[in-house]
C-alpha positions, 0 to 999 in steps of 0.5 A: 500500500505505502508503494502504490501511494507514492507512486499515485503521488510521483504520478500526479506530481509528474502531470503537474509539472507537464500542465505547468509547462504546457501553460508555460509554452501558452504564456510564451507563444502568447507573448510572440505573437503580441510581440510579432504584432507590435513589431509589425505595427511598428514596422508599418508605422516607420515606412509610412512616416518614411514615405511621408517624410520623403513627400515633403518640400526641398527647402531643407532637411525636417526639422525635430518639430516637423518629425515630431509632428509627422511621428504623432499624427502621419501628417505632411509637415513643412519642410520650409522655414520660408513663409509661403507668399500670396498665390497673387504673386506672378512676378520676381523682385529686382535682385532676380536675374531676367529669364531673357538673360539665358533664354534660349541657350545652354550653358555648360561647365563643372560643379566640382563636390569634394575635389571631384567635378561633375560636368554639368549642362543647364537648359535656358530654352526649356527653364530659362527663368532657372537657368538665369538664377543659377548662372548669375549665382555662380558667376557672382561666386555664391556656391563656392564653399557652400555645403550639400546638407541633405541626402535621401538614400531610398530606394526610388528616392535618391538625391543630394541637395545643395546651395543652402545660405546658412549650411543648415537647408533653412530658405532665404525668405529675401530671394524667391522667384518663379515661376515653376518650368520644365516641371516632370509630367509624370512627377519621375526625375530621371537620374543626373537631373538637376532640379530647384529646391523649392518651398512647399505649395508655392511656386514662387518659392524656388530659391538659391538651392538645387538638387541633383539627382543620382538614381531616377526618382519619384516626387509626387508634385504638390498644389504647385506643381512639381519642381524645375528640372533646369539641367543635368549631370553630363559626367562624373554622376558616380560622385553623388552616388559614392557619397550616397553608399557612404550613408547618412547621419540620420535626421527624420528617417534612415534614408533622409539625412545629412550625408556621413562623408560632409560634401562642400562645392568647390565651385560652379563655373558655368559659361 
């Protein structure tokens, strides 16, 4: 009798410890599968906040408020510490150079990045109004020692953006012009573009900056329109891109940031 008691005890002991670890393998799956979700969520939430980051104005990088405000609500924010001027302006201020100043020609020259020049054309025929700007900047000098402070790394979003007056990509509110020309009709800038920066939703909100474009990319136009393609990379693309595969330091996303290898113009030399 004392023998079947203590095996009935060992036996019942035995199933305990199978249901306690039966719950145990409950408990656990539960929480992957929670984990999983959460992660997943998370993941969802990062590429929609990257692509909404992405959409925004090239005016500058986004600021911290600007991620914030995208991280907490999905929204567009403003990439332009410029305000947007009256959609009654149809004419440029008397420091913009005059479109008829390029119309109708091609300029050619370098715009040499870190010691390495790109050999550039710029299109007065088909944006003779952006063509004017970026000849008389370059003339007078103004891009030589300016930073490149922006560069997008994704996979159809790919450009270094440059000109900036204070480093920082922050707009000059004193120099805007207009209007939008020789804007993508499919919102596609192929790669070796060089286009405007501009401020969001207005299309006398172009400025100093540019962007060149190294893989062909997609942006999506806003209420203004797109953004003027005034010329293109003829030679020594390869510069942006090797910069591009040397990444980032992050500011709003894991493809849109600061480049990690810092890009200074040497100088713009257009004739």
């Amino acid at each position: 009798m004392a023998a079947s008691s203590r095996n009935a005890r060992e036996t019942k002991r035995r199933i305990q410890q199978m249901e306690a670890k039966r719950e145990l393998r409950r408990v656990q799956e539960g929480r992957r599968k929670r984990d999983n979700l959460v992660a997943a969520g998370a993941g969802a939430t990062a590429v929609v906040l990257a692509v909404v980051l992405q959409l925004t104005a090239f005016s500058g990088n986004p600021t911290e408020d600007e991620y914030a405000a995208a991280q907490a609500g999905l929204t567009n924010p403003s990439a332009s510490a410029e305000p947007t001027p009256s959609p009654a302006q149809t004419a440029n201020g008397p420091d913009i150079p005059a479109p008829d100043t390029a119309a109708g020609k091609t300029f050619t020259g370098d715009l040499v990045l870190n010691g390495s020049p790109l050999g550039v054309e710029i299109d007065g025929t088909k944006a003779p109004q952006a063509a004017a700007v970026l000849s008389a900047l370059s003339t007078e000098g103004y891009y030589n020692g300016k930073g490149c402070h922006r560069l997008t790394t994704g996979e159809s979003f790919g450009l270094l953006q440059c000109g900036s007056t204070d480093g920082t990509g922050n707009a000059d509110a004193a120099f805007t012009w207009g209007p939008l020309e020789n804007t993508p009709t499919d919102n596609v800038y192929p790669a070796g573009s060089i286009a405007v920066a501009r401020s969001a939703n207005n299309a006398y909100g172009n400025g100093r900056q540019f962007f060149i474009v190294y893989k062909d990319t997609a942006i999506p136009a806003d209420t203004a329109g797109g953004y003027t393609v005034v010329g293109k990379v003829t030679s020594g693309l390869e510069t942006v891109a090797n910069l591009a595969a040397a990444g980032i330091t992050p500011v709003a996303s894991d493809t849109d940031g600061s480049p990690r290898e810092p890009v200074t113009i040497d100088s713009f030399s257009l004739k």
